[in-house]
C-alpha positions as CSV (number, residue, x, y, z in Angstrom):
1,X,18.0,-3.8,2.6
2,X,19.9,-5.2,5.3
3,X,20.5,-9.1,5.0
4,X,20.3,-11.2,8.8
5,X,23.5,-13.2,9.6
6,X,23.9,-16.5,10.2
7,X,23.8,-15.3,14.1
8,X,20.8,-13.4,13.5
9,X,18.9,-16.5,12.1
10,X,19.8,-18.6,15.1
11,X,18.8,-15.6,17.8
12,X,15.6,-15.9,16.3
13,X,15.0,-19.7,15.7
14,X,16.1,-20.0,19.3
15,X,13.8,-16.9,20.8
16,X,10.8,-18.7,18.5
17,X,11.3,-22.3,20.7
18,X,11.9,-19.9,23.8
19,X,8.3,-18.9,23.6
20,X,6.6,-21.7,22.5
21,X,7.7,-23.2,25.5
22,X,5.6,-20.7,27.4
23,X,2.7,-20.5,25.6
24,X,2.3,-24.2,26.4
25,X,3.2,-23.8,29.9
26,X,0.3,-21.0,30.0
27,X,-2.1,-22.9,28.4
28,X,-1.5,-25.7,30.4
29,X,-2.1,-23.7,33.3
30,X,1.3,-24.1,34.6
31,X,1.9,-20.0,34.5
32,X,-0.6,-16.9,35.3
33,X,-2.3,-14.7,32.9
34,X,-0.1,-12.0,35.1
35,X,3.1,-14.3,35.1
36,X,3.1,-14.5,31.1
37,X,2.1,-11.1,30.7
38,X,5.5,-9.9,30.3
39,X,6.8,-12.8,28.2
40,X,4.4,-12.4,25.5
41,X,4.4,-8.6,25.3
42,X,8.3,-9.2,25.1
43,X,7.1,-11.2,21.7
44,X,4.8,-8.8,20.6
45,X,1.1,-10.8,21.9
46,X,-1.4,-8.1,23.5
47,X,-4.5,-9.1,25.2
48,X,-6.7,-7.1,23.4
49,X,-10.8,-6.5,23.9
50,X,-11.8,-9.7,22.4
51,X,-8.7,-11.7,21.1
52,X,-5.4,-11.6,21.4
53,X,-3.0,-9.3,19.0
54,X,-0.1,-10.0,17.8
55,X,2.3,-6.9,16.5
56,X,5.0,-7.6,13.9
57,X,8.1,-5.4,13.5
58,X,8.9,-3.6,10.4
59,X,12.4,-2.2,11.0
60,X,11.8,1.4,9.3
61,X,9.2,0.6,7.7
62,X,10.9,-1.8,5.0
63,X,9.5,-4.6,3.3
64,X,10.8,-7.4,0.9
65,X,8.1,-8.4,-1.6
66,X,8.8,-12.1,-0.4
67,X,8.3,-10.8,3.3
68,X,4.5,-9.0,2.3
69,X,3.4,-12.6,0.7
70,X,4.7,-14.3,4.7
71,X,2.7,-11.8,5.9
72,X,0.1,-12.5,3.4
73,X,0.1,-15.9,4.8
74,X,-0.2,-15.0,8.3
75,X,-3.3,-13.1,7.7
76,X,-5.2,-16.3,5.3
77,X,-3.7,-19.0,7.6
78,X,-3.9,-17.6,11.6
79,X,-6.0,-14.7,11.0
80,X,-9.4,-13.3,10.0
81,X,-7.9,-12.7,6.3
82,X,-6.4,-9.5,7.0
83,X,-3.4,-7.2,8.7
84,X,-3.2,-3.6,10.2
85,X,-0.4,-1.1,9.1
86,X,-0.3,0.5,12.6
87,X,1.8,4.7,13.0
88,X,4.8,2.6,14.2
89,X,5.3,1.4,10.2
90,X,4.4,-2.0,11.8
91,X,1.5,-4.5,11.0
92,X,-1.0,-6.2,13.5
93,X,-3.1,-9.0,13.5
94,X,-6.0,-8.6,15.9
95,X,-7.4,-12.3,15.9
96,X,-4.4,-14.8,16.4
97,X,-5.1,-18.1,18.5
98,X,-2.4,-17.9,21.2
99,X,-1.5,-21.7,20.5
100,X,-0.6,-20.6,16.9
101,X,1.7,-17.5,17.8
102,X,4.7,-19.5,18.3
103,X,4.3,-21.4,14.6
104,X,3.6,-17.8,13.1
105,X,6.6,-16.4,14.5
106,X,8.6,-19.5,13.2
107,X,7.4,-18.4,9.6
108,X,8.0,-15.0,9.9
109,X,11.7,-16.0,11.2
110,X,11.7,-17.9,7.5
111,X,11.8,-14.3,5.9
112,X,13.9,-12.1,8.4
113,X,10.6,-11.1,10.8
114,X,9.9,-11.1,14.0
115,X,8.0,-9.5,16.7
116,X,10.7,-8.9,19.3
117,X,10.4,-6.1,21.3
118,X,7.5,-5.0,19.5
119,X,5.9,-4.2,22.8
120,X,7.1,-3.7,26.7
121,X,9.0,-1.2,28.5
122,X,12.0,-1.8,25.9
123,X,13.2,0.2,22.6
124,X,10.4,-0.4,20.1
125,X,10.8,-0.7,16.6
126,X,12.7,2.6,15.4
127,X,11.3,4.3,12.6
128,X,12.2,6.6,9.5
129,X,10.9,7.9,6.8
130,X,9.2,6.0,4.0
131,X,11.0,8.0,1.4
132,X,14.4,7.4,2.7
133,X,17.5,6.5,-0.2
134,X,15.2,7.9,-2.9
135,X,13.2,11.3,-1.9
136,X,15.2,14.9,-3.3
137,X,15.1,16.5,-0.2
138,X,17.0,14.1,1.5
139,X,20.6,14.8,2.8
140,X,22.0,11.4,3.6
141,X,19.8,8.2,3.8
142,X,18.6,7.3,7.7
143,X,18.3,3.6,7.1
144,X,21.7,2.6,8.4
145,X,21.7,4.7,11.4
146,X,18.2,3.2,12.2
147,X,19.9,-0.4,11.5
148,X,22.7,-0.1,13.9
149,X,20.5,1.5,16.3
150,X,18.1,-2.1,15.9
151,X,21.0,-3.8,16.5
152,X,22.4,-2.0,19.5
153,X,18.7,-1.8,20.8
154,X,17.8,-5.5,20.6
155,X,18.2,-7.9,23.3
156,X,20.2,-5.0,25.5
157,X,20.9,-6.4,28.6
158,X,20.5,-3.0,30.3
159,X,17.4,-1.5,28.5
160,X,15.1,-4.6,28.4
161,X,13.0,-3.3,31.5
162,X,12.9,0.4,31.1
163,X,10.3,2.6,33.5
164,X,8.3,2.3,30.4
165,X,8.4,2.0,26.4
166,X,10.9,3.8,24.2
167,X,10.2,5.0,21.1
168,X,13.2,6.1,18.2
169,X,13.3,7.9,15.2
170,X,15.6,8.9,12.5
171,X,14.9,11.3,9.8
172,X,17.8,12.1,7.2
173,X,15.9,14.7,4.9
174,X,14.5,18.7,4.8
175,X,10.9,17.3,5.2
176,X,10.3,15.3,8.0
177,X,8.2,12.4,7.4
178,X,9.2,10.7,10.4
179,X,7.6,12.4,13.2
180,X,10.7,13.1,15.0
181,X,9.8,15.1,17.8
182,X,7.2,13.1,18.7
183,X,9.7,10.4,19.9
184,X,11.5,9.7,22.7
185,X,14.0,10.1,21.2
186,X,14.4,11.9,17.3
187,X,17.5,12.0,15.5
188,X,17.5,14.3,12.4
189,X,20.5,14.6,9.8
190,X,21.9,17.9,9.4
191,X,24.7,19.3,8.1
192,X,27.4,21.4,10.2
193,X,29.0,24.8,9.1
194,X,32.1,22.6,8.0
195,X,29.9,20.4,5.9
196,X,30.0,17.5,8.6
197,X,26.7,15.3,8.6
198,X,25.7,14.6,12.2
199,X,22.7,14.3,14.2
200,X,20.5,17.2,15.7
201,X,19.1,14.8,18.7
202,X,15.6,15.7,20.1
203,X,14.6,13.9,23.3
204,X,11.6,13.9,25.5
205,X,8.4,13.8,22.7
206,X,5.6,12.4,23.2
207,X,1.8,11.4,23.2
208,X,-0.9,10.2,25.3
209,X,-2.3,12.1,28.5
210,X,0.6,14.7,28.4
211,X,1.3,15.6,24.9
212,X,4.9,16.9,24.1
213,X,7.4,18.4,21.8
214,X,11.0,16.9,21.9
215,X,13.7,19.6,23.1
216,X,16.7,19.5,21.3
217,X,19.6,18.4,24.2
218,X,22.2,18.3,21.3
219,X,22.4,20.5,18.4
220,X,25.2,18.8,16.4
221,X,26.4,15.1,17.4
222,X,29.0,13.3,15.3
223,X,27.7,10.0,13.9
224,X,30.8,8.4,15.3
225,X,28.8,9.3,19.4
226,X,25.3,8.4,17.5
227,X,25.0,4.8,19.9
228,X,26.9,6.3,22.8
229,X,24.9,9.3,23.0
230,X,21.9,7.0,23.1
231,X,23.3,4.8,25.8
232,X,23.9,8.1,27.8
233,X,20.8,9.1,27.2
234,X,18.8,5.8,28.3
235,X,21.1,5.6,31.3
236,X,20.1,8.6,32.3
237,X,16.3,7.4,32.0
238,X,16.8,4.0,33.2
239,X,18.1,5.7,36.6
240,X,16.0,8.6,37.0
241,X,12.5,7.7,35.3
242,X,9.7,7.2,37.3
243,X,8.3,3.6,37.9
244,X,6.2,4.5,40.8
245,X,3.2,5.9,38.5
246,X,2.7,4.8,35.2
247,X,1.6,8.3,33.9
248,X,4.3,9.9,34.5
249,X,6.8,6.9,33.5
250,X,8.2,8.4,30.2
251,X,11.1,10.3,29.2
252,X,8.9,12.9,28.7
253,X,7.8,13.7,31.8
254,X,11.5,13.1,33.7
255,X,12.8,16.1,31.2
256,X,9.8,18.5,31.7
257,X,10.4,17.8,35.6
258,X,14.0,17.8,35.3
259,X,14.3,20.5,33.1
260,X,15.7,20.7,29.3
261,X,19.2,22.2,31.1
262,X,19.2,20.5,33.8
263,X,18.8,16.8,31.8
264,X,21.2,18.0,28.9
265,X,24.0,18.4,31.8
266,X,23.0,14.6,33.0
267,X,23.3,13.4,29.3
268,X,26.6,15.2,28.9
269,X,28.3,13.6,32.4
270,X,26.8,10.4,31.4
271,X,28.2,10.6,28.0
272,X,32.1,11.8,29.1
273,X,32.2,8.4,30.7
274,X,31.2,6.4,27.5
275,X,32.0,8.1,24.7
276,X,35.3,6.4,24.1
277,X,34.1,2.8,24.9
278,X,33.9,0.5,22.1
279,X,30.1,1.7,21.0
280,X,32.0,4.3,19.0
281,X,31.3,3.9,15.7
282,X,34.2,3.7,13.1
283,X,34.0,4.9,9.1
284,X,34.7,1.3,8.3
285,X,31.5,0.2,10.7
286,X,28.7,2.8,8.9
287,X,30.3,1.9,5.5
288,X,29.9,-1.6,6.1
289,X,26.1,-1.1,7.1
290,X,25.8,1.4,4.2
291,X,26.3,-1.4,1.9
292,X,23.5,-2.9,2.4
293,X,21.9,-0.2,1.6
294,X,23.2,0.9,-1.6
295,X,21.4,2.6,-4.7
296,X,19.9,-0.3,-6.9
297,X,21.1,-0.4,-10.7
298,X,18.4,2.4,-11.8
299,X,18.2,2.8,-16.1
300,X,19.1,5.4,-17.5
301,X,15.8,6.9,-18.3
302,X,14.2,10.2,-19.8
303,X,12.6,11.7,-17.0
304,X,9.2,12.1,-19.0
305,X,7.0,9.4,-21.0
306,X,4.8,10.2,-24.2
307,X,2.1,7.5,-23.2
308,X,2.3,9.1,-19.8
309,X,1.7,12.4,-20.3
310,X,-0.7,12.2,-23.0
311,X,-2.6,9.9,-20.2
312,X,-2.4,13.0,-17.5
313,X,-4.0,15.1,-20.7
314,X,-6.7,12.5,-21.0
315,X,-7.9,10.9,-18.5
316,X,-9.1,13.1,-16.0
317,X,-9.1,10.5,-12.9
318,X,-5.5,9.4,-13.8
319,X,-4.5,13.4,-13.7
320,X,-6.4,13.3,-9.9
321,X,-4.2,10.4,-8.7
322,X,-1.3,11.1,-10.2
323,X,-1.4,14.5,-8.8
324,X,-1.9,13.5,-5.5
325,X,-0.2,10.2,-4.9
326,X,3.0,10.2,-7.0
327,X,6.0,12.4,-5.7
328,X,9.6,13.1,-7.8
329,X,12.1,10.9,-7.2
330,X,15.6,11.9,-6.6
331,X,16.4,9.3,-10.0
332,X,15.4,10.6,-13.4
333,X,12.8,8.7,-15.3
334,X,11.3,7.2,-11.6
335,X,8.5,8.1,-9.1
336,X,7.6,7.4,-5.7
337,X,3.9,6.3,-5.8
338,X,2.1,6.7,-2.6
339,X,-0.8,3.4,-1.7
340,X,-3.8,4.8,-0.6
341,X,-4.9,2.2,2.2
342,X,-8.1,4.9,3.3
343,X,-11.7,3.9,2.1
344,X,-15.0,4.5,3.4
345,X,-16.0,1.0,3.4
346,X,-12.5,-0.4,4.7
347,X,-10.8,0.8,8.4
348,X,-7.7,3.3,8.0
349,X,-4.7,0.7,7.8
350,X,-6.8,-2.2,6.8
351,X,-5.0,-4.8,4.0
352,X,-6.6,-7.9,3.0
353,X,-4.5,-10.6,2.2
354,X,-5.3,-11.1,-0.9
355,X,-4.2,-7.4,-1.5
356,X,-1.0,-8.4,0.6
357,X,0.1,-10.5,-2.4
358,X,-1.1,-8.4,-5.1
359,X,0.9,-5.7,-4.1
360,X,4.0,-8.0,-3.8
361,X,3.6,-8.7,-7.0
362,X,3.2,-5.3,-7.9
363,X,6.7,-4.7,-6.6
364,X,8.0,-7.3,-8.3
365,X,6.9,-5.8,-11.5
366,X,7.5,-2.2,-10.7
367,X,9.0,-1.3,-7.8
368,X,12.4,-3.4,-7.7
369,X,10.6,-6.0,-5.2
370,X,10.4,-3.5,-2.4
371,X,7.8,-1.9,-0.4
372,X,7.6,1.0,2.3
373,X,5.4,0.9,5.4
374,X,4.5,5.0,6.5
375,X,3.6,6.5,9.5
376,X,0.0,7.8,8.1
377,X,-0.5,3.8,7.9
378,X,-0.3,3.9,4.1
379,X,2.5,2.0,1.6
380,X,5.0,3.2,-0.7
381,X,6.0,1.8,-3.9
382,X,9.8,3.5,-3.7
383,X,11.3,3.0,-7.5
384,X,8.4,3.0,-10.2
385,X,9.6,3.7,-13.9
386,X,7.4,6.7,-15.1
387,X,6.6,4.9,-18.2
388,X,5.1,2.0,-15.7
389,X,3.1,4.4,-14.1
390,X,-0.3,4.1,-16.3
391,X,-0.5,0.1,-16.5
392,X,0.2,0.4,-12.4
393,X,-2.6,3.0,-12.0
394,X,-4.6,-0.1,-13.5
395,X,-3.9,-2.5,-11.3
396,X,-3.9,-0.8,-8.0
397,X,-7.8,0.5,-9.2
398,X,-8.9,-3.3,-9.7
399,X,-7.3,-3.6,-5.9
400,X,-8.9,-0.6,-4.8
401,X,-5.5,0.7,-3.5
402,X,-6.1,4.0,-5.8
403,X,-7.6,6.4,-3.7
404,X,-6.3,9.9,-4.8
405,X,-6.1,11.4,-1.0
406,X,-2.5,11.1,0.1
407,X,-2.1,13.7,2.6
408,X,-6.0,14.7,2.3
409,X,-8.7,15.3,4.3
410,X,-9.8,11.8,3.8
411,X,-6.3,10.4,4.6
412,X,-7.3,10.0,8.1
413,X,-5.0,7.8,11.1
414,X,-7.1,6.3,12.9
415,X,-6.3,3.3,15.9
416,X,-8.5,0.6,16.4
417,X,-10.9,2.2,18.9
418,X,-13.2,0.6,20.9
419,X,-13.8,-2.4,18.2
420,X,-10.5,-4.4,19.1
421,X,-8.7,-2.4,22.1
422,X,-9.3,-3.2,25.5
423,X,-7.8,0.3,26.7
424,X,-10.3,2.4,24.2
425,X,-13.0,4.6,25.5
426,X,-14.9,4.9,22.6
427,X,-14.9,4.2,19.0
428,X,-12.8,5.9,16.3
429,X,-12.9,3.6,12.9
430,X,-16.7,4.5,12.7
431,X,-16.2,7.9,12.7
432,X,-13.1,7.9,10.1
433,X,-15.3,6.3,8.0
434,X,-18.3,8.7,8.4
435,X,-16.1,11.6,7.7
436,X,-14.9,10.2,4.6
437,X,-17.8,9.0,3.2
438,X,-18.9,12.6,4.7
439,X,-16.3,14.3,2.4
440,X,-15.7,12.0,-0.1
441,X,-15.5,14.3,-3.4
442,X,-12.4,15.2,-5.1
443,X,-13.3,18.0,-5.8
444,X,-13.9,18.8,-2.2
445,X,-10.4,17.1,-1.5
446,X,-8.4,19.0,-3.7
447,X,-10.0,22.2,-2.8
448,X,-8.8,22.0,0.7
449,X,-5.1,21.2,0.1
450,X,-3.1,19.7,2.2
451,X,-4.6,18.7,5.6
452,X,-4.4,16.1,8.0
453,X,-7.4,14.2,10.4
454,X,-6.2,11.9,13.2
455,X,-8.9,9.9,15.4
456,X,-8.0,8.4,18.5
457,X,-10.0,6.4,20.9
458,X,-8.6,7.0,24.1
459,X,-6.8,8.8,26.0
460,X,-3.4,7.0,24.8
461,X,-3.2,9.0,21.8
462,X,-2.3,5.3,19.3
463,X,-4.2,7.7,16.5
464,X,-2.0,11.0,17.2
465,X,-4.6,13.0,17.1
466,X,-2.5,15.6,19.2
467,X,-0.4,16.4,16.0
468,X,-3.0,16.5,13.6
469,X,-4.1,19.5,11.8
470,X,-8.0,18.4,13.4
471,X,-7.7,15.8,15.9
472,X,-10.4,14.0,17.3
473,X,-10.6,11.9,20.8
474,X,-13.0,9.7,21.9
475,X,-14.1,9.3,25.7
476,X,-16.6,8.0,27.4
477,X,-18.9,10.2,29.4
478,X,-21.6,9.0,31.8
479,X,-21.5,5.7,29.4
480,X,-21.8,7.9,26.1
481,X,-19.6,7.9,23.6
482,X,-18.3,11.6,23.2
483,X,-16.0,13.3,20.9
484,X,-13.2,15.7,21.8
485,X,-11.7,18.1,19.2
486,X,-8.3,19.6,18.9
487,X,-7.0,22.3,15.9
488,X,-3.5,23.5,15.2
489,X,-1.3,20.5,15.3
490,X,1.3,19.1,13.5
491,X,4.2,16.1,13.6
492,X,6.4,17.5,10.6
493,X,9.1,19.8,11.0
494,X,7.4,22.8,12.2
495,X,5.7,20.4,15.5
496,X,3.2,21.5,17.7
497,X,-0.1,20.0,19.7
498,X,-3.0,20.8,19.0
499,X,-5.5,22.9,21.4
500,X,-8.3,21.5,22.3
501,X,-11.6,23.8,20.9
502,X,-14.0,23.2,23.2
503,X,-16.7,20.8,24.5
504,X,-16.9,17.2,23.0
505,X,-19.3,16.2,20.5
506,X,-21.7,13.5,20.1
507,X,-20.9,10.6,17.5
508,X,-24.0,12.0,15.7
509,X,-22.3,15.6,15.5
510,X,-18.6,15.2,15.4
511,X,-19.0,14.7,11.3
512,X,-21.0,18.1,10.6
513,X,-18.3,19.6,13.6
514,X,-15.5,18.9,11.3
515,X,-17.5,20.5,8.3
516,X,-18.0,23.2,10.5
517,X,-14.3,23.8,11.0
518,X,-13.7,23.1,7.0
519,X,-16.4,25.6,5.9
520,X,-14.3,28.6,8.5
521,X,-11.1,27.4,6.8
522,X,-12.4,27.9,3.2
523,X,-13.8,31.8,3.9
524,X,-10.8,32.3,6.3
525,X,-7.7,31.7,4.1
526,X,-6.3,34.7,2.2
527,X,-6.0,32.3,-1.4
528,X,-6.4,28.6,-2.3
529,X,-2.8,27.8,-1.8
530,X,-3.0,28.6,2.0
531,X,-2.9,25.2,3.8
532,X,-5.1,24.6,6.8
533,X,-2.6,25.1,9.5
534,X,-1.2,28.3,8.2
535,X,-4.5,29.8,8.4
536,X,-5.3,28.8,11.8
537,X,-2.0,30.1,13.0
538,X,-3.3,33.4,11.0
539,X,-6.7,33.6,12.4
540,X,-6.0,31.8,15.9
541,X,-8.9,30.0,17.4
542,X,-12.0,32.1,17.3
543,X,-13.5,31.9,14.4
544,X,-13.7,28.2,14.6
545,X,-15.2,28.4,18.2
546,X,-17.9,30.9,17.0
547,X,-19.0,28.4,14.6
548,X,-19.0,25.3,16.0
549,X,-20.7,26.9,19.8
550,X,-22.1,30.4,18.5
């Protein structure tokens, strides 16, 4: 993983002091609540519903087992005893004293973290997927191309008050597990007719009151034009985007009113003026970030195990988890092995600290001292020896991080909701956990394949229940909490948003709604292997109507 210069340590030693000197001029009452608003969402602190939040970047979603014991730390020492792995691959801490942020920032800048630009109208944290450098679909490893784009992104004189936030990501592999056209921008790796690896660059995706797809502007960019491509394409936004109405503020809504020819033409004439200044990135350049990057020293190992397989043979609940959260690894002898952070008694995301160090140990033991934040606010244990897999399976039971659900019905994203969020409407980590206590049965689990549940509890979309297979949105209605369904969508390759069914439910009949819309999956699909959103595409809508409204 990248290593931080000697400049980068001083930018954030310096930026730390920076904002410790106003927090105490705010709590001194020498600035506004509204004057330091836009210096402490520049550092990542959110005035939330009862406390303030503070968010932590994890640069595509990568973690040092030393960095997970810091934030271990954070959570005993500043917090309530406990972090939140938030759809950005970041980690939030929703009880921080304001007069502590500045010495928690100062210990995060001990291990290479920070919180910069973790929230405003700036480039966010770009994200990737969790597999990246060791899945087999993959055609060239994102994580340098997200690293330059960090660098280029942070502190830019020109982009640090955009109409409104910016959101990157960069998938380099067939599958994408990086929500890419969801984005503001998405950059996937592809391969040209010549063999040439470049960029296929979607722009304009997006959440919230007006969901969106990405259009791809550019089918095939060189990675040589990748940062001046993106400076074209935030110039364009920077000058054109709307910062008269905060709705319609995104980059989303300047290309739908622009149009997807009209704004590739911008991009293009903003681009011919750039393209040769010195953002162009030289072979020498990405090899030199690639390096940091490299493949670890992997053994040389058989890519099967005696104790392992005879374990899969024997022990049924091992079989169940290994089926579901293990996945090949592009290295013989290894496996990717997927942590479940989804119970019924613990809100979608949720990691204690004491967990926080376990599983820093556990990467020290297994996993080459590394550990993967995902989108579906889950971890990733990246380089596991198959023949470690059983005594691993132990440990993550005792640490209840074994939940056999990855990609399940039960795997559900859900935001904070109405218990933290000042913006929510109603509540969404009651419901996630009444629908998996609801459907808790592996049985039940493994019968419905692979299937995605998002909750989100407002209008903002922070759960992405747009893209989810069954979405569900909370409002408030005449000062009841109401429930608003959605079927059909999806943020992997093959993108849509989902359609909203019908009217909202009550939080006493969303649960048995969603069993509803199981039960017409079941009899609807033509054989077991059919996934959920193949056989709504089949079957359209009205089946699922007719049982949930009659």
């Amino acid at each position: 993983m990248y290593q931080y210069s000697e400049q980068d340590h001083q930018l954030l030693l310096e930026r730390v002091e920076q904002f410790r000197g106003q927090v105490e001029r705010r709590l001194n009452g020498q600035l506004s609540e509204e004057e330091f608003k836009h210096q402490r969402l520049r550092n990542g602190v959110y005035l939330q519903l009862h406390a303030y939040m503070l968010r932590v970047a994890i640069p595509y979603g990568l973690l040092s087992s030393e960095q997970m014991r810091t934030l271990a730390h954070v959570a005993r020492k500043y917090d309530k005893g406990y972090g939140h792995f938030s759809t950005r691959q970041n980690i939030q801490y929703n009880w921080p004293k304001l007069k502590d942020v500045p010495d928690i920032l100062d210990d995060l800048a001990k291990v290479e973290m920070h919180a910069i630009q973790t929230s405003g109208n700036c480039i966010r944290n770009t994200t990737s997927d969790p597999l990246a450098g060791v899945s087999r679909d993959e055609l060239e490893d994102p994580r340098p191309y997200c690293e330059l784009i960090r660098q280029w992104s942070t502190f830019h004189p020109e982009f640090n008050f955009l109409p409104r936030k910016f959101k990157i990501a960069v998938s380099g592999a067939t599958h994408d597990r990086a929500a890419v056209a969801i984005h503001d921008i998405g950059l996937r790796l592809i391969a040209n007719e010549d063999g040439e690896t470049g960029f296929e660059v979607h722009v304009g995706g997006g959440l919230g009151r007006t969901p969106m797809i990405g259009k791809v502007i550019r089918s095939f960019l060189s990675k040589e034009h990748m940062l001046t491509y993106l400076e074209a394409i935030l110039r364009v936004y920077n000058k054109l985007g709307r910062r008269d109405n905060i709705y319609k503020a995104r980059i989303k809504i300047l290309v739908h009113e622009t149009g997807e020819e009209e704004f590739r033409k911008l991009v293009e004439d903003e681009w011919e003026k750039i393209k040769e200044s010195g953002l162009g990135l030289r072979d020498q350049d990405i090899d030199w970030i690639k390096g940091f990057f490299k493949d670890p020293d992997y053994e040389d190992l058989p890519d099967s195990d005696a104790d392992y397989e005879n374990l899969l043979l024997s022990n049924p609940e091992f079989a169940r988890w290994a089926d579901k959260n293990i996945e090949l690894h592009k290295q013989s002898g290894y496996r990717i092995v997927y942590l479940s952070l989804k119970t019924a008694h613990q809100p979608p995301g949720d990691v204690t600290a004491d967990q926080m160090d376990a599983i820093a140990d556990l990467a020290d033991r297994y996993s080459l001292g590394q550990i993967r934040t995902t989108h579906r606010q889950n971890l990733v244990l990246s380089d596991v020896k198959v023949q470690d897999l059983p005594a691993l399976w132990e440990e993550l039971k005792l640490l209840e991080l074994a939940t056999p659900n990855y990609n399940h019905v039960t795997d559900i994203i859900s935001c904070p909701g109405l218990d933290y969020c000042a913006l929510a409407t109603a509540r969404s980590i009651p419901i996630s956990q009444a629908i998996t206590e609801r459907f808790d049965s592996y049985d039940f689990i493994n019968d419905l394949g692979d299937l995605s549940i998002n909750i989100s509890g407002c209008i903002n979309a922070c759960g992405h229940h747009h893209v989810a297979n069954i979405g569900i949105l909370g409002v408030n209605k005449k000062g009841i909490e109401v429930y608003q369904m959605t079927l059909g969508g999806s943020a992997r390759e093959d993108a849509s948003i989902g359609k909203i069914i019908g009217p909202a439910f009550t939080a006493d009949e969303i649960v048995g709604a969603v069993g509803d819309v199981l039960s017409v999956y079941l009899d609807k699909r033509e054989d077991p292997e059919e996934p959920f959103l193949t056989t709504y595409r089949r079957i359209g809508e009205a089946p699922f109507k007719e049982k949930l409204y009659g």
